[in-house]
N, C-alpha and C positions, 0 to 999 in steps of 0.2 A: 649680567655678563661680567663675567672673570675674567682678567689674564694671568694665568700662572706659569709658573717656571718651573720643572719636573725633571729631575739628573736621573739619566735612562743608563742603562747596558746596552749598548749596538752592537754588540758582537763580541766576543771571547778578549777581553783585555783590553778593552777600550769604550767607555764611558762619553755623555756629552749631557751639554743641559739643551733643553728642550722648550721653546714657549708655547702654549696652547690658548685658546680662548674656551672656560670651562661657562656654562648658560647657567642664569638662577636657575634653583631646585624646583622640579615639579611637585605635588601634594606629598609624595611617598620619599621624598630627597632631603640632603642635609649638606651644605656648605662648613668644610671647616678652614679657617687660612690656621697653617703651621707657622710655629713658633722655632719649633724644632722640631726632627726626626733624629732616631736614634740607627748606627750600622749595627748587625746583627751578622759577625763575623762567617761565621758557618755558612748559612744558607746562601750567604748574597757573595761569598767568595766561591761558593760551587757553583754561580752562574757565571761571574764573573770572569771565575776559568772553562769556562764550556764544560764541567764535570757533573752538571745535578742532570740526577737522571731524567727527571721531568721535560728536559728541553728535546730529548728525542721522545716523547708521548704525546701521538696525536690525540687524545685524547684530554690533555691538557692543554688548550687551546691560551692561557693566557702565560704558559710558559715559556714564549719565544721569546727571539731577538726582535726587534730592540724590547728589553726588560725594563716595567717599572720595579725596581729592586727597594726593599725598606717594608717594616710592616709594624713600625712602631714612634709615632709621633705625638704630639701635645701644639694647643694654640686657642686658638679661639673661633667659636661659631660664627660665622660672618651672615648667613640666612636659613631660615629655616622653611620645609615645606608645610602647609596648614594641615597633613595628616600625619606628619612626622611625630613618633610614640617617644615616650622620654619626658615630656613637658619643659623640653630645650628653647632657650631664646639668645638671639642675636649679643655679641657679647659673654656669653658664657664660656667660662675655662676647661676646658675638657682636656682628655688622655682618646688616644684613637690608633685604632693596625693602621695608620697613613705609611705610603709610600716616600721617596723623598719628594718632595714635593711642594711649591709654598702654600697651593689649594686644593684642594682635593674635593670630590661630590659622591656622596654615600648613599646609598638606594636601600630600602629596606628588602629584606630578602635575599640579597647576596651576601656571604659569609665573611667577608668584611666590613659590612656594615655594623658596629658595636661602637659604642660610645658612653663615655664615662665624665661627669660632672669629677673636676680638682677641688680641692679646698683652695682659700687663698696663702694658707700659708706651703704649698706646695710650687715651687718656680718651677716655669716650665721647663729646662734644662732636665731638671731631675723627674718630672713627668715623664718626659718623652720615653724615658728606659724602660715606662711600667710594662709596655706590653711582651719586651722583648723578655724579660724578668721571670715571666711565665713558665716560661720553659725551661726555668733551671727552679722554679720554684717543685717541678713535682717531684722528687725526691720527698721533700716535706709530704707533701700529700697522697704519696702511694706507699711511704712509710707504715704511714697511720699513725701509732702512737708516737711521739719523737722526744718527749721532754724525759730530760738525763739521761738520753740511752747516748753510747759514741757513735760518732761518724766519721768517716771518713768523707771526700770528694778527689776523684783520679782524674786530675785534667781542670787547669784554673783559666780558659778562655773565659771568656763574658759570661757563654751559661754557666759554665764550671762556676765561675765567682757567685752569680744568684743561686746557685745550690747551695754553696757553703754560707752564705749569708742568710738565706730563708732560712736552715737549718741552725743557724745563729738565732734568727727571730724567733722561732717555734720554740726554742728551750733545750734543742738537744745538746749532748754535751759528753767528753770533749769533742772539737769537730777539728778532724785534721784536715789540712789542705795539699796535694801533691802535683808538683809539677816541675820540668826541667826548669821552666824562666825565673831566674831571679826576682823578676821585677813583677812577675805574677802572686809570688811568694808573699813578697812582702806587701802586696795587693791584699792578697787575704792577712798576714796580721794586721794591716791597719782597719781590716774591718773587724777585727775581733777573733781570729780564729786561735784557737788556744796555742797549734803547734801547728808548723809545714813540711814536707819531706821533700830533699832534691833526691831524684832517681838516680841519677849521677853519683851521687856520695856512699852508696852502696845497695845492698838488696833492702825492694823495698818494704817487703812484709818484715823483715828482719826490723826496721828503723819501723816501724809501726806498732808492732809488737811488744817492742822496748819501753814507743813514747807511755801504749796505754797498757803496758802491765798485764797484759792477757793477748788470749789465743786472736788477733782480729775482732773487727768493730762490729755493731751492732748491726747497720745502715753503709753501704757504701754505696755513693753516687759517681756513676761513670758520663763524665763531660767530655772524652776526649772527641767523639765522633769518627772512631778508631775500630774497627771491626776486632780485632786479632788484642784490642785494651782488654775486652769483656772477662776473657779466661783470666786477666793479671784483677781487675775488680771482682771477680769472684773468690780467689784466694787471699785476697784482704780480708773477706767478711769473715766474721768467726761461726762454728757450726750454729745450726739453724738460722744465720743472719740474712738481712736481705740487700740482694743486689737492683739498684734502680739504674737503667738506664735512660737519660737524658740527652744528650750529644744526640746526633742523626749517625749512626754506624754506616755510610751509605756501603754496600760488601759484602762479601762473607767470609769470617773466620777461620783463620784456615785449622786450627786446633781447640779442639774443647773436649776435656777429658769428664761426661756428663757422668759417667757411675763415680769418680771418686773423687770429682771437683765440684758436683753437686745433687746426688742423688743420696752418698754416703751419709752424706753433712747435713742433707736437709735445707741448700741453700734455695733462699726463694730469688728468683731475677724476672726482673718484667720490666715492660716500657713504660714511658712516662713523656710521651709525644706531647709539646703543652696544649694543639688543640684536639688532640685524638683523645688524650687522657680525660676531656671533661665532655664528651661526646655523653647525652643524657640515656644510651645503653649502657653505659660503662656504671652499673650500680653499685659494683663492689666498695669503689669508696665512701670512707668512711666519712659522713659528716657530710654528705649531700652536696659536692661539690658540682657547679660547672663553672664557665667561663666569667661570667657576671659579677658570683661569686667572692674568684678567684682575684679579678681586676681589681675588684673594691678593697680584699684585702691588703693586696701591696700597694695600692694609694693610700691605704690609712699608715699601711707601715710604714712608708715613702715620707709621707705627711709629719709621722709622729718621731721619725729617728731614729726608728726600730729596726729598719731596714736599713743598712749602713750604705753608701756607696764612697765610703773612703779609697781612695786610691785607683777609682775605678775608670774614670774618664783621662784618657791620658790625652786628647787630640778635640778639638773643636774648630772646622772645618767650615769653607762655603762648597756651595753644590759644584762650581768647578774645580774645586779640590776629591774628589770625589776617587775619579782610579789614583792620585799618589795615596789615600790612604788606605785602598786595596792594597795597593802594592807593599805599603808598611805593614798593613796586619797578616801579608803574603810572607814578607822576606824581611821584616824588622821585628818578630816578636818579644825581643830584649825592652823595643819603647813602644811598641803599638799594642792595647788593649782596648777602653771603652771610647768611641766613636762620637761625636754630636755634628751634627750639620745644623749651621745657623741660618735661618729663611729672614729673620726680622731686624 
Protein backbone atom coordinates (compact mmCIF):
# COMPACT_ATOMS: atom_id res chain seq x y z
CA UNK A 1 0.00 0.00 0.00
CA UNK A 2 0.78 3.49 -1.29
CA UNK A 3 -0.09 6.86 -0.15
CA UNK A 4 -0.06 9.20 -3.05
CA UNK A 5 -0.77 12.82 -3.57
CA UNK A 6 -2.54 13.48 -7.11
CA UNK A 7 -3.37 17.58 -8.15
CA UNK A 8 -6.99 16.97 -9.70
CA UNK A 9 -9.35 19.51 -11.63
CA UNK A 10 -12.73 19.85 -9.41
CA UNK A 11 -14.46 21.99 -11.57
CA UNK A 12 -13.90 24.70 -14.21
CA UNK A 13 -10.90 26.98 -12.59
CA UNK A 14 -10.19 25.48 -9.73
CA UNK A 15 -7.67 22.82 -8.94
CA UNK A 16 -6.73 20.84 -5.44
CA UNK A 17 -4.35 18.20 -4.39
CA UNK A 18 -5.74 15.09 -3.42
CA UNK A 19 -4.35 12.05 -1.08
CA UNK A 20 -5.29 8.54 -1.81
CA UNK A 21 -4.16 5.22 -0.58
CA UNK A 22 -3.10 3.33 -4.20
CA UNK A 23 -2.78 -1.06 -3.09
CA UNK A 24 0.39 -3.12 -4.45
CA UNK A 25 0.08 -4.27 -7.99
CA UNK A 26 -2.01 -7.36 -8.73
CA UNK A 27 0.00 -9.96 -11.45
CA UNK A 28 -1.28 -7.66 -14.47
CA UNK A 29 -0.12 -4.18 -12.54
CA UNK A 30 2.89 -1.86 -12.33
CA UNK A 31 3.60 0.82 -9.49
CA UNK A 32 5.59 3.79 -10.72
CA UNK A 33 6.43 6.80 -7.88
CA UNK A 34 7.04 10.19 -10.17
CA UNK A 35 9.83 12.16 -10.25
CA UNK A 36 8.12 14.55 -12.40
CA UNK A 37 5.21 15.07 -14.55
CA UNK A 38 5.15 17.43 -17.42
CA UNK A 39 1.70 20.22 -18.23
CA UNK A 40 0.56 19.83 -21.57
CA UNK A 41 -0.93 23.30 -22.23
CA UNK A 42 -3.78 22.45 -24.64
CA UNK A 43 -5.52 19.57 -23.49
CA UNK A 44 -5.40 20.26 -19.75
CA UNK A 45 -6.18 24.08 -20.23
CA UNK A 46 -9.47 22.90 -22.22
CA UNK A 47 -10.44 21.04 -19.05
CA UNK A 48 -9.36 23.35 -16.97
CA UNK A 49 -11.79 25.88 -18.54
CA UNK A 50 -14.75 23.55 -18.95
CA UNK A 51 -14.18 23.88 -22.87
CA UNK A 52 -12.82 20.20 -24.05
CA UNK A 53 -15.58 18.66 -25.54
CA UNK A 54 -15.20 15.31 -23.99
CA UNK A 55 -16.48 16.63 -20.47
CA UNK A 56 -20.14 16.73 -21.99
CA UNK A 57 -19.59 12.80 -23.49
CA UNK A 58 -21.34 10.35 -21.77
CA UNK A 59 -19.57 8.23 -23.31
CA UNK A 60 -16.32 9.16 -22.02
CA UNK A 61 -16.67 8.31 -18.62
CA UNK A 62 -13.12 9.28 -17.26
CA UNK A 63 -13.65 12.71 -18.60
CA UNK A 64 -15.36 14.36 -15.78
CA UNK A 65 -14.97 16.60 -12.81
CA UNK A 66 -12.91 16.27 -10.61
CA UNK A 67 -10.22 15.45 -13.57
CA UNK A 68 -6.87 13.50 -13.26
CA UNK A 69 -5.19 16.14 -15.72
CA UNK A 70 -1.34 15.37 -16.94
CA UNK A 71 -0.47 12.33 -19.35
CA UNK A 72 3.16 12.72 -19.25
CA UNK A 73 5.54 11.83 -16.45
CA UNK A 74 9.14 10.06 -15.61
CA UNK A 75 10.31 8.31 -11.93
CA UNK A 76 10.81 5.25 -10.92
CA UNK A 77 9.23 1.64 -10.55
CA UNK A 78 8.51 1.25 -6.96
CA UNK A 79 6.81 -2.60 -7.57
CA UNK A 80 6.14 -4.66 -10.03
CA UNK A 81 3.30 -7.40 -10.82
CA UNK A 82 4.75 -11.20 -11.39
CA UNK A 83 2.89 -11.14 -14.94
CA UNK A 84 3.70 -7.69 -15.75
CA UNK A 85 5.44 -7.88 -19.70
CA UNK A 86 8.43 -5.54 -20.04
CA UNK A 87 11.04 -7.39 -17.84
CA UNK A 88 10.63 -4.19 -15.47
CA UNK A 89 12.07 -4.25 -11.85
CA UNK A 90 11.74 -2.29 -8.81
CA UNK A 91 14.15 0.65 -9.16
CA UNK A 92 14.01 1.01 -12.62
CA UNK A 93 13.98 4.61 -14.48
CA UNK A 94 11.21 4.98 -16.75
CA UNK A 95 9.32 7.64 -18.98
CA UNK A 96 5.23 6.90 -18.45
CA UNK A 97 1.46 8.88 -19.82
CA UNK A 98 1.25 9.43 -15.75
CA UNK A 99 -1.06 11.81 -14.50
CA UNK A 100 0.15 14.53 -11.97
CA UNK A 101 0.49 12.54 -9.55
CA UNK A 102 3.38 11.28 -7.02
CA UNK A 103 2.18 7.40 -7.63
CA UNK A 104 0.37 6.11 -10.11
CA UNK A 105 -0.72 2.00 -10.81
CA UNK A 106 -0.98 0.91 -14.52
CA UNK A 107 -2.87 -2.29 -15.57
CA UNK A 108 -2.20 -3.87 -18.69
CA UNK A 109 -4.77 -3.29 -21.19
CA UNK A 110 -5.91 -0.03 -20.54
CA UNK A 111 -4.45 2.58 -22.97
CA UNK A 112 -2.36 4.18 -20.58
CA UNK A 113 -0.62 1.56 -19.55
CA UNK A 114 2.99 1.96 -21.81
CA UNK A 115 6.20 2.30 -20.23
CA UNK A 116 9.60 3.00 -21.29
CA UNK A 117 13.03 2.10 -19.55
CA UNK A 118 15.44 5.93 -19.53
CA UNK A 119 19.07 5.67 -19.95
CA UNK A 120 20.94 7.02 -17.02
CA UNK A 121 22.23 9.62 -18.66
CA UNK A 122 18.72 11.13 -19.34
CA UNK A 123 17.26 13.16 -15.73
CA UNK A 124 14.12 12.86 -15.04
CA UNK A 125 13.10 16.57 -15.45
CA UNK A 126 13.85 16.29 -19.15
CA UNK A 127 12.16 12.63 -19.38
CA UNK A 128 9.03 13.67 -18.11
CA UNK A 129 8.34 15.85 -21.44
CA UNK A 130 9.00 12.68 -23.61
CA UNK A 131 5.37 11.66 -23.86
CA UNK A 132 4.03 15.07 -24.15
CA UNK A 133 6.73 15.63 -27.27
CA UNK A 134 4.78 13.09 -29.24
CA UNK A 135 2.50 15.08 -30.47
CA UNK A 136 4.42 17.74 -31.90
CA UNK A 137 6.76 15.09 -33.11
CA UNK A 138 4.15 14.12 -36.05
CA UNK A 139 4.70 16.51 -38.41
CA UNK A 140 8.30 14.70 -38.74
CA UNK A 141 6.45 11.48 -39.23
CA UNK A 142 3.53 12.24 -41.47
CA UNK A 143 5.87 14.24 -43.51
CA UNK A 144 7.83 11.20 -44.52
CA UNK A 145 10.76 12.39 -46.05
CA UNK A 146 12.08 15.62 -44.19
CA UNK A 147 15.92 15.82 -44.55
CA UNK A 148 16.74 19.47 -46.36
CA UNK A 149 13.39 20.00 -47.40
CA UNK A 150 12.03 23.64 -45.51
CA UNK A 151 9.55 23.88 -42.87
CA UNK A 152 7.83 26.01 -41.43
CA UNK A 153 5.71 25.55 -37.81
CA UNK A 154 2.58 28.19 -37.22
CA UNK A 155 2.04 28.37 -33.48
CA UNK A 156 5.29 27.96 -30.85
CA UNK A 157 3.24 26.56 -27.67
CA UNK A 158 4.90 23.39 -26.22
CA UNK A 159 3.61 21.15 -29.21
CA UNK A 160 4.39 24.00 -31.77
CA UNK A 161 8.08 23.95 -29.98
CA UNK A 162 8.35 19.63 -30.32
CA UNK A 163 7.38 20.28 -34.00
CA UNK A 164 9.98 22.51 -34.76
CA UNK A 165 12.55 20.80 -32.95
CA UNK A 166 11.72 17.11 -34.01
CA UNK A 167 11.88 18.65 -37.45
CA UNK A 168 15.38 20.18 -36.20
CA UNK A 169 16.28 16.42 -35.30
CA UNK A 170 15.10 14.76 -38.41
CA UNK A 171 17.27 16.98 -40.81
CA UNK A 172 14.80 19.07 -42.33
CA UNK A 173 15.88 22.47 -43.13
CA UNK A 174 15.44 25.63 -43.14
CA UNK A 175 12.76 25.35 -40.34
CA UNK A 176 11.03 28.59 -39.66
CA UNK A 177 9.24 29.16 -36.36
CA UNK A 178 5.99 31.56 -36.10
CA UNK A 179 4.35 33.16 -33.44
CA UNK A 180 3.04 36.43 -31.84
CA UNK A 181 5.11 35.80 -28.31
CA UNK A 182 8.42 37.08 -28.27
CA UNK A 183 9.66 34.90 -25.80
CA UNK A 184 8.23 31.71 -27.88
CA UNK A 185 10.37 33.11 -30.59
CA UNK A 186 13.37 33.08 -29.25
CA UNK A 187 12.30 29.62 -27.59
CA UNK A 188 12.80 28.32 -30.96
CA UNK A 189 16.18 30.02 -31.77
CA UNK A 190 17.74 28.78 -28.93
CA UNK A 191 16.76 25.38 -29.85
CA UNK A 192 18.19 25.80 -33.39
CA UNK A 193 15.63 27.19 -35.54
CA UNK A 194 17.32 28.76 -38.53
CA UNK A 195 14.73 31.91 -38.60
CA UNK A 196 11.20 33.18 -36.71
CA UNK A 197 8.50 35.31 -37.93
CA UNK A 198 6.19 37.76 -35.62
CA UNK A 199 2.76 37.94 -37.38
CA UNK A 200 2.54 41.27 -36.01
CA UNK A 201 5.57 42.79 -38.13
CA UNK A 202 3.66 42.34 -41.25
CA UNK A 203 2.19 39.68 -43.68
CA UNK A 204 3.07 36.50 -42.91
CA UNK A 205 3.61 34.64 -46.23
CA UNK A 206 5.11 37.77 -47.36
CA UNK A 207 8.15 37.46 -44.35
CA UNK A 208 8.36 33.82 -45.23
CA UNK A 209 8.68 33.91 -48.63
CA UNK A 210 11.40 36.43 -48.43
CA UNK A 211 13.35 34.38 -45.40
CA UNK A 212 13.29 31.14 -47.88
CA UNK A 213 13.65 32.60 -51.29
CA UNK A 214 10.73 30.85 -52.96
CA UNK A 215 7.03 30.42 -53.34
CA UNK A 216 6.28 28.72 -49.52
CA UNK A 217 7.82 25.65 -47.71
CA UNK A 218 7.96 22.29 -48.31
CA UNK A 219 6.34 20.99 -44.78
CA UNK A 220 4.18 23.31 -42.66
CA UNK A 221 3.10 22.36 -39.26
CA UNK A 222 0.05 23.87 -37.77
CA UNK A 223 0.43 23.90 -33.60
CA UNK A 224 -1.80 26.66 -33.07
CA UNK A 225 -5.04 24.36 -31.99
CA UNK A 226 -6.95 27.28 -33.92
CA UNK A 227 -9.56 26.00 -36.33
CA UNK A 228 -9.75 29.32 -38.75
CA UNK A 229 -5.07 28.86 -38.49
CA UNK A 230 -5.61 25.95 -40.99
CA UNK A 231 -6.50 28.12 -44.29
CA UNK A 232 -3.25 30.72 -43.01
CA UNK A 233 -0.97 27.13 -42.83
CA UNK A 234 -2.15 26.05 -46.05
CA UNK A 235 -1.05 29.25 -47.75
CA UNK A 236 2.46 29.06 -46.29
CA UNK A 237 3.09 25.70 -48.02
CA UNK A 238 4.40 26.11 -51.43
CA UNK A 239 2.48 24.10 -54.42
CA UNK A 240 2.38 20.58 -53.93
CA UNK A 241 3.57 21.06 -50.12
CA UNK A 242 2.17 19.40 -47.19
CA UNK A 243 0.19 20.79 -44.51
CA UNK A 244 0.25 18.76 -41.06
CA UNK A 245 -1.93 19.35 -38.52
CA UNK A 246 -0.75 18.94 -34.93
CA UNK A 247 -2.52 21.30 -32.41
CA UNK A 248 -6.20 19.83 -31.49
CA UNK A 249 -8.38 22.48 -33.96
CA UNK A 250 -11.26 21.82 -31.24
CA UNK A 251 -14.09 23.90 -34.21
CA UNK A 252 -14.90 24.57 -37.25
CA UNK A 253 -13.29 26.81 -39.74
CA UNK A 254 -15.17 29.22 -40.76
CA UNK A 255 -13.33 29.73 -44.42
CA UNK A 256 -11.44 27.40 -46.55
CA UNK A 257 -11.21 28.18 -50.14
CA UNK A 258 -10.58 24.16 -51.19
CA UNK A 259 -10.42 24.64 -55.18
CA UNK A 260 -7.75 27.32 -55.24
CA UNK A 261 -6.10 26.98 -51.61
CA UNK A 262 -5.65 23.49 -52.16
CA UNK A 263 -7.12 21.55 -54.94
CA UNK A 264 -5.26 24.04 -57.58
CA UNK A 265 -1.91 23.66 -55.84
CA UNK A 266 -2.01 20.17 -54.92
CA UNK A 267 -1.71 20.77 -51.38
CA UNK A 268 -1.78 17.74 -49.10
CA UNK A 269 -3.11 18.52 -45.16
CA UNK A 270 -3.82 15.81 -42.83
CA UNK A 271 -3.77 15.02 -39.16
CA UNK A 272 -1.22 14.07 -36.99
CA UNK A 273 -3.12 13.28 -33.54
CA UNK A 274 0.03 11.87 -31.55
CA UNK A 275 -2.05 8.80 -30.32
CA UNK A 276 -4.48 8.51 -33.29
CA UNK A 277 -1.58 8.88 -35.72
CA UNK A 278 0.24 5.52 -34.51
CA UNK A 279 -3.11 3.59 -34.19
CA UNK A 280 -1.50 0.13 -36.03
CA UNK A 281 -4.42 0.91 -39.03
CA UNK A 282 -2.94 3.83 -39.89
CA UNK A 283 -0.43 1.86 -42.47
CA UNK A 284 0.34 4.73 -44.69
CA UNK A 285 3.35 5.61 -42.78
CA UNK A 286 6.24 5.38 -43.84
CA UNK A 287 8.73 3.53 -41.74
CA UNK A 288 6.32 1.33 -39.66
CA UNK A 289 5.66 3.67 -36.91
CA UNK A 290 3.63 3.15 -33.70
CA UNK A 291 3.70 4.35 -30.26
CA UNK A 292 6.66 2.24 -28.81
CA UNK A 293 8.42 3.14 -31.61
CA UNK A 294 7.94 6.66 -31.45
CA UNK A 295 8.61 6.94 -27.40
CA UNK A 296 12.12 5.26 -27.80
CA UNK A 297 13.02 7.50 -30.44
CA UNK A 298 12.67 10.81 -28.49
CA UNK A 299 14.30 9.27 -25.42
CA UNK A 300 17.25 8.36 -27.53
CA UNK A 301 17.05 12.00 -28.81
CA UNK A 302 16.34 13.41 -25.30
CA UNK A 303 19.31 11.25 -24.21
CA UNK A 304 21.61 12.15 -26.90
CA UNK A 305 21.06 16.22 -27.28
CA UNK A 306 19.55 15.88 -30.41
CA UNK A 307 16.46 16.90 -29.33
CA UNK A 308 17.04 20.33 -27.89
CA UNK A 309 14.78 21.63 -25.06
CA UNK A 310 16.70 24.93 -24.85
CA UNK A 311 14.47 27.60 -23.74
CA UNK A 312 11.70 25.42 -23.20
CA UNK A 313 10.86 24.94 -19.56
CA UNK A 314 10.16 28.27 -18.33
CA UNK A 315 8.30 27.27 -14.62
CA UNK A 316 8.91 24.27 -12.27
CA UNK A 317 6.12 24.06 -9.96
CA UNK A 318 4.70 21.89 -6.62
CA UNK A 319 1.25 20.10 -7.13
CA UNK A 320 -0.36 23.07 -5.17
CA UNK A 321 0.93 25.38 -7.55
CA UNK A 322 -0.89 23.87 -10.06
CA UNK A 323 -4.16 26.32 -11.13
CA UNK A 324 -1.43 29.67 -10.83
CA UNK A 325 0.39 28.06 -13.56
CA UNK A 326 -2.95 27.42 -15.70
CA UNK A 327 -3.67 30.61 -14.98
CA UNK A 328 -0.08 31.78 -16.39
CA UNK A 329 -0.09 29.69 -19.54
CA UNK A 330 -4.06 31.18 -19.52
CA UNK A 331 -3.18 34.97 -19.46
CA UNK A 332 0.74 35.23 -19.18
CA UNK A 333 1.96 33.73 -22.50
CA UNK A 334 4.90 36.47 -22.63
CA UNK A 335 6.56 34.16 -19.37
CA UNK A 336 4.60 30.99 -19.26
CA UNK A 337 5.66 28.01 -21.76
CA UNK A 338 7.21 24.51 -20.67
CA UNK A 339 5.55 23.38 -17.20
CA UNK A 340 7.43 20.76 -14.67
CA UNK A 341 5.57 19.62 -11.44
CA UNK A 342 8.09 18.40 -8.90
CA UNK A 343 6.66 15.22 -6.79
CA UNK A 344 10.39 14.32 -5.15
Amino acid sequence: MVRARQAVITEPFKTTVREVEIPDPAPNQILIGAEYSAISAGTELAVYTGTHQWLKDPAMPDWKFPFRSGYSAAGRVLKVGKDFPGGFAEGDRVSFPGNHASAELLTVGHERCRVWKIPDNLSFDKAAIACISRYGMGVSVRAGLTVGRSAAVLGLGIIGQFSLRCLLAAGAGPVVGIDAVKMRRDAALAAGADHVIDPTAGDIKQQLNAFLGTKGAEIVGDATGVPDAIPTAMSLAGDAGQVVVVGSPRGKAKEVNFYDDLHRRYIEVTGAHGNMLFEPAHTRLAGAWDIDKAQKWLIRQLAAGRLSLAGLVTHTITPEQLGDAYEGLLKDKDNYLGVLMKWV
